[in-house]
C-alpha positions in Angstrom: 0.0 0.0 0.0 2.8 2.4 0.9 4.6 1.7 -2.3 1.6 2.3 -4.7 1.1 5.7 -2.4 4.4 6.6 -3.3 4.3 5.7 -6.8 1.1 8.0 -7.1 2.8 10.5 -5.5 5.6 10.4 -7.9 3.3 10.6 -10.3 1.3 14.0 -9.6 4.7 15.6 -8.6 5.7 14.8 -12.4 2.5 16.3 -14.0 2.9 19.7 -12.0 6.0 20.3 -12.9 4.7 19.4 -16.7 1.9 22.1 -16.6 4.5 24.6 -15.8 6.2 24.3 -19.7 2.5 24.1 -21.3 2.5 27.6 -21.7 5.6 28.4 -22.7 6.2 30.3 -26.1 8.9 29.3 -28.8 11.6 33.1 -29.3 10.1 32.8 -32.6 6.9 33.7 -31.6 7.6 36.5 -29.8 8.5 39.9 -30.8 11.3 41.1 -28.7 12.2 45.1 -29.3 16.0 45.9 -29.0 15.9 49.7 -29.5 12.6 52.5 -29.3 12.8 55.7 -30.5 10.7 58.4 -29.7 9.1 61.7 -31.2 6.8 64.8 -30.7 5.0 66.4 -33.3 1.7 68.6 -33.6 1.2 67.7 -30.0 1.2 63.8 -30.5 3.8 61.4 -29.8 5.5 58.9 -32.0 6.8 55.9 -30.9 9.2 53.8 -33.2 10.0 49.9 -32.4 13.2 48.3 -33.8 13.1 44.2 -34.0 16.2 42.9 -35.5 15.0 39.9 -36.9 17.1 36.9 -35.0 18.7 34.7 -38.1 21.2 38.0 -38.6 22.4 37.1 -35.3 22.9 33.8 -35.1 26.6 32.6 -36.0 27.3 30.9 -39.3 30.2 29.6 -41.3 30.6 31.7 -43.8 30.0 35.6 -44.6 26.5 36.5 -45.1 24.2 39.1 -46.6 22.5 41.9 -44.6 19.4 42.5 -46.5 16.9 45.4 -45.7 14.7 42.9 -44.0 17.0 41.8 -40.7 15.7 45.3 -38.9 11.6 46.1 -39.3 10.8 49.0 -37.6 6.9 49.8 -36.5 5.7 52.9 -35.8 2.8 54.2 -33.5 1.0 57.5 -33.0 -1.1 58.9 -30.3 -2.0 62.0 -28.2 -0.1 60.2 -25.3 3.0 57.8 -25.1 1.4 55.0 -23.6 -1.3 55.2 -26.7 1.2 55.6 -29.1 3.2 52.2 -27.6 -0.5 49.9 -27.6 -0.8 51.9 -31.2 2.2 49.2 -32.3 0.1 46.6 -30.8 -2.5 46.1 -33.4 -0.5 44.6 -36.2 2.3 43.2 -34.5 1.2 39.6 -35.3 2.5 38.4 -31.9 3.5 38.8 -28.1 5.7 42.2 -28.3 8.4 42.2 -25.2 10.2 45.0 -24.1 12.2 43.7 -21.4 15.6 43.5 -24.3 15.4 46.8 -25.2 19.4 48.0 -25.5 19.0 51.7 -26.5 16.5 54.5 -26.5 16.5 57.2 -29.1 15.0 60.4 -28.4 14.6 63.8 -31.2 15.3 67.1 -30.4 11.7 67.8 -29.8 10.9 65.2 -27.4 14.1 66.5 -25.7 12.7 70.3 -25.7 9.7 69.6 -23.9 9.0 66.3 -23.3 11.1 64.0 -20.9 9.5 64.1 -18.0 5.9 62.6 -19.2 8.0 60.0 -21.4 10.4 59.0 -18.4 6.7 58.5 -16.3 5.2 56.3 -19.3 8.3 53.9 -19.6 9.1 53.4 -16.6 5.7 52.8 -15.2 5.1 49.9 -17.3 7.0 47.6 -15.8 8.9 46.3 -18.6 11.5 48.4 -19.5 14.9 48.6 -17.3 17.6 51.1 -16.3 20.4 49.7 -18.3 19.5 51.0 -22.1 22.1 53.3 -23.8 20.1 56.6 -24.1 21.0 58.8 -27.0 19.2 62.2 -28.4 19.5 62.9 -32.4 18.2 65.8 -34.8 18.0 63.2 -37.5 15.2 61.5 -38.6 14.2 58.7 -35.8 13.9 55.5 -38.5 16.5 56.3 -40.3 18.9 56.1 -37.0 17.5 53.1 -36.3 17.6 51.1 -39.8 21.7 51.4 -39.9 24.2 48.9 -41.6 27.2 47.3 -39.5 30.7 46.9 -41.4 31.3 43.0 -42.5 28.1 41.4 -42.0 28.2 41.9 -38.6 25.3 41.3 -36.5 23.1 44.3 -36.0 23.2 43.7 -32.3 27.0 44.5 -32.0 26.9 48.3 -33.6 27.8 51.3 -31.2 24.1 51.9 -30.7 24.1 48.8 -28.4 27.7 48.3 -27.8 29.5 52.0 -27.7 31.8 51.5 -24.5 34.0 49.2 -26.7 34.7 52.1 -29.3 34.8 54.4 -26.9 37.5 53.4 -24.6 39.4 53.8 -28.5 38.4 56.8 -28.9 37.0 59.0 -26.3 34.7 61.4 -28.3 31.6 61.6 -26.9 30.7 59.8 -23.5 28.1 57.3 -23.5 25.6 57.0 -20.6 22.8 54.7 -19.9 18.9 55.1 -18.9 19.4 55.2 -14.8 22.6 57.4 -15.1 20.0 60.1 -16.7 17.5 59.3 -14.0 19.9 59.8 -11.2 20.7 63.9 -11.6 17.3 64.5 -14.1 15.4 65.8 -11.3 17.9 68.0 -8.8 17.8 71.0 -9.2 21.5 71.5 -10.6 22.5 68.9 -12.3 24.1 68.7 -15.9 23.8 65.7 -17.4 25.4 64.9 -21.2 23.4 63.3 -23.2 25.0 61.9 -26.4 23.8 62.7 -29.6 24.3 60.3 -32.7 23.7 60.4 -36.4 23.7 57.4 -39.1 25.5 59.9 -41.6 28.4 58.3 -42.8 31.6 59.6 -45.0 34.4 57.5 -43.8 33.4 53.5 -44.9 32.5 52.5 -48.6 31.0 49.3 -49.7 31.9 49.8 -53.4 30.1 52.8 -54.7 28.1 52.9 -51.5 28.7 54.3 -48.4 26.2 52.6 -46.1 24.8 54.7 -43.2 26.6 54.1 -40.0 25.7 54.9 -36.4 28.2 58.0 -35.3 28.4 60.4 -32.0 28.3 63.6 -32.9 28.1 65.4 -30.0 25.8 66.2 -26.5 22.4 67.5 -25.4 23.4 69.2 -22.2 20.1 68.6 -19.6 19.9 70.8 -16.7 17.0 70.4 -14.2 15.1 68.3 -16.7 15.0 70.1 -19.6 17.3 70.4 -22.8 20.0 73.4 -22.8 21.2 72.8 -26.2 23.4 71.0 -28.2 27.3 71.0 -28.0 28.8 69.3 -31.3 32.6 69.5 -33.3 34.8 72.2 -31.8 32.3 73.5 -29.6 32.7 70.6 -27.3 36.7 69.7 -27.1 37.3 71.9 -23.6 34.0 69.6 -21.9 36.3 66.7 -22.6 39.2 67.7 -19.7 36.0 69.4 -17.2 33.3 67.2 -17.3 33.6 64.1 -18.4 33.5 61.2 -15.9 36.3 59.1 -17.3 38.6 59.7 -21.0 40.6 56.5 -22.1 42.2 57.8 -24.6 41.8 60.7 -27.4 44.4 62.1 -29.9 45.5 65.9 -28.6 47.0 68.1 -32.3 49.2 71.0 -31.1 49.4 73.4 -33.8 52.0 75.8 -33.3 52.6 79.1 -35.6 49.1 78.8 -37.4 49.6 75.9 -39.3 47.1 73.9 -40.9 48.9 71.0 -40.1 50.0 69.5 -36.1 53.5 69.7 -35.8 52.7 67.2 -32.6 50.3 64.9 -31.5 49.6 63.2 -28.1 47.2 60.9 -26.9 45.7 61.8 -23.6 44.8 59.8 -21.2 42.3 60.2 -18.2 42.4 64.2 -17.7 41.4 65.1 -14.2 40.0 68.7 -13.8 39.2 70.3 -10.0 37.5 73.3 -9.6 37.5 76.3 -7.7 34.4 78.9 -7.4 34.6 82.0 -5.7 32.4 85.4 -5.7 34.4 87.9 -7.5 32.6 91.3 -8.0 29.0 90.6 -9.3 29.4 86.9 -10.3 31.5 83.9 -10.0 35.1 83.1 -11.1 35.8 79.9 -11.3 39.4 78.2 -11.6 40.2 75.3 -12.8 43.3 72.7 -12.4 43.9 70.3 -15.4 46.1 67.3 -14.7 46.7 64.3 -17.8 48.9 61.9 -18.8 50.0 61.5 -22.7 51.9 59.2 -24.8 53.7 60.4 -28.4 52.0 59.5 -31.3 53.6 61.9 -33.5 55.8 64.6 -33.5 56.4 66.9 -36.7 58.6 69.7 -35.7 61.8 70.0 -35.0 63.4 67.8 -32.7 63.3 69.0 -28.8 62.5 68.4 -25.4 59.3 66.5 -24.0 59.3 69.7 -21.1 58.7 71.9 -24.8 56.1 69.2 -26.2 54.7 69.2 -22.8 54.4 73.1 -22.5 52.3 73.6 -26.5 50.1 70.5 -25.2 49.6 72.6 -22.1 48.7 75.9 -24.0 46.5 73.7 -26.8 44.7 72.4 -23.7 43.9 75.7 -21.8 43.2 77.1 -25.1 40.3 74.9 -25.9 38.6 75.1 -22.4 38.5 78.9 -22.6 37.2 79.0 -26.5 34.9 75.7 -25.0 33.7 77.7 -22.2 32.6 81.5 -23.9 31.3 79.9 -27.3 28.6 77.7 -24.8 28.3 80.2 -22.2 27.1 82.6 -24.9 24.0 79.7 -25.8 23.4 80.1 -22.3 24.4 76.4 -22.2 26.6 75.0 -19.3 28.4 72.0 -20.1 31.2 72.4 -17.3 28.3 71.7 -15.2 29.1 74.8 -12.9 25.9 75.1 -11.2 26.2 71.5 -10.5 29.5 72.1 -9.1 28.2 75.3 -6.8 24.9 73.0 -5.3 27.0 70.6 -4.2 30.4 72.7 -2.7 28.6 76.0 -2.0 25.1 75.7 -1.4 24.6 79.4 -0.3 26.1 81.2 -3.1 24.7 79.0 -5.4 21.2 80.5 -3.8 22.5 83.7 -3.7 23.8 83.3 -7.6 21.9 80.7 -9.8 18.8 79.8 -7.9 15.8 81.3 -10.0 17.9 83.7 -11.9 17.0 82.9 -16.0 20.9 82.7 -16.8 22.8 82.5 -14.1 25.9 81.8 -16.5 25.9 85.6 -17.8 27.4 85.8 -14.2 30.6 83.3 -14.8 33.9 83.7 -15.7 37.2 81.8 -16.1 39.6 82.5 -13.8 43.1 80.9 -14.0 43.5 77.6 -16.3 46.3 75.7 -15.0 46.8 72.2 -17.1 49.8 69.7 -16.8 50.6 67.6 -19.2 53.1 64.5 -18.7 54.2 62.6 -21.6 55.1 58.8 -20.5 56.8 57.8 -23.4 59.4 60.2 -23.9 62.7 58.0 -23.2 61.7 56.2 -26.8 62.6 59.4 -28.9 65.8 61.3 -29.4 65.9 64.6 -28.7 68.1 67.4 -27.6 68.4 68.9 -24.9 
């Protein structure tokens, strides 16, 4: 009796843990988005879905061809974010996921106005988590998310899903992801840099073609929320040695004379900037202390000391904060993050200074602008003395 007892018992255990597979769904039969992008226009939102279709992923023998078909992109409209999302819903065919979502794409408009009723939506459903790369563009939305990848690569393994790895190449423009956003988009003071990226390309050719290609090309700089603007080429070289949170490596050209051409050029590594505010007249001055490391990579002039190299890379450097510094200050944009900087160090002058004044910046100044540069590789080239 007490063996058939446990034989039935054996049994039942067996078909509960069956039921639990019954209904379970095939990856096939699911559509899992990998990147959303999202716009505003005539006061309606439109919400763009990316599925990259899985067979471009999986690894195969031989080289294969990226056809038009391996990324579909849906698109949704409605008065609100959450209609235009359940928009997408009626002719998706299947179970749409968005738990594997890998980057967000946001336009210029949804940046201008927007964020704060489309970081609500998202995050209130449930599905979406912190990790995304987060990006802003002023191109069109399907476009940046229908690119090519060099080779046949897999789709999933572009810099829109997988820029730290370029990046730590070449330090450009720092990537950040969803929660880094959240963390300083609602204090009062915070400047956060929000990378923009384009899929124009001019560098790579596939024959007669040059495929479009996912590219930084610059930063949204959002302040308590809302979009100050965007920093791009020239504009943003200075914010690279202030107020970036870590620089692996990026080329430095030291032009000396006017030249079109470097005579040197370094690459820097990990600049480290401290700051100094203090009330000077009717604003702030603020001083600044610039400290990096740099390796050779060419030098074109004539042959002398790495204390001479070191001194034009010093004067290159402090010359692009300063030009970095007025050309933003005059967009009323603040991409040093200096009223960051006072709300944490100096509360009360940055009540007395920045708190509810329209542009507080009109009221900064650079003070001094003391950089040192060490080159580590000097020993390896001959030079006099």
């Amino acid at each position: 009796m007490t063996r058939r007892l446990s034989l039935g018992s054996l049994l039942i255990g067996c078909l509960i843990l069956l039921t639990g597979c019954w209904d379970a769904k095939e990856v096939q039969s699911i559509n899992f988005i990998t990147a959303i992008g999202i716009d505003y226009e005539d006061d309606h939102y439109i919400v763009y879905a990316q599925l990259i279709d899985f067979s471009s992923i999986a690894k195969q023998e031989g080289p294969t061809s990226r056809e038009a078909s391996d990324i579909w992109i849906g698109r949704g409209e409605g008065t609100t974010l959450s209609m235009a999302i359940n928009d997408l819903y009626k002719t998706s065919q299947q179970q749409t996921l968005w738990t594997h979502i890998k980057a967000i794409v946001l336009s210029k408009k949804a940046l201008d106005g927007q964020m704060e009723d489309i970081f609500n939506t998202l995050l209130h459903s449930g599905q979406l988590r912190y990790t995304p790369w987060i990006y802003g563009t002023d191109h069109n939305i399907p476009d940046v998310l229908s690119p090519s990848a060099l080779l046949n690569q897999s789709a999933q393994t572009i810099e829109l899903f997988e820029p730290m790895k370029l990046y730590k190449q070449y330090s450009a423009f720092e990537p950040i992801r969803l929660h880094q956003l959240l963390d300083g988009f609602r204090e009062p003071a915070s400047i956060i840099l929000l990378p923009s990226i384009t899929n124009k390309n001019q560098t790579w050719y596939n024959g007669d073609e040059t495929p479009p290609l996912i590219k930084m090309d610059g930063f949204y700089v959002v302040s308590n929320g809302k979009n100050q603007g965007k920093v791009d080429g020239k504009e943003a070289d200075g914010t690279r040695f202030v107020n970036y949170d870590r620089v692996y490596q990026y080329p430095l050209y030291v032009y000396m004379n006017g030249g079109k051409s470097p005579d040197l050029t370094l690459r820097l590594n990990n600049p480290k900037t401290t700051i100094k505010a203090r009330k000077e007249g009717n604003g702030i001055t603020f001083d600044l202390s610039t400290s990096v490391k740099s390796a050779i990579i060419e030098d074109h002039g004539s042959l002398r000391s790495p204390q001479s190299m070191e001194k034009d890379a010093e004067k290159q450097i402090e010359s692009e904060i300063r030009e970095t510094f007025e050309k933003t200050k005059s967009r009323k944009i603040d991409s040093y993050g200096f009223t960051e900087y006072l709300y944490r160090h100096d509360l009360p002058l940055w009540r007395q200074e920045v708190y509810q004044r329209a542009n507080p910046l009109e009221r900064f100044k650079l003070g001094k602008v003391e950089v040192r540069v060490k080159i580590l590789n000097a020993s390896t080239y001959k030079y006099n003395e």
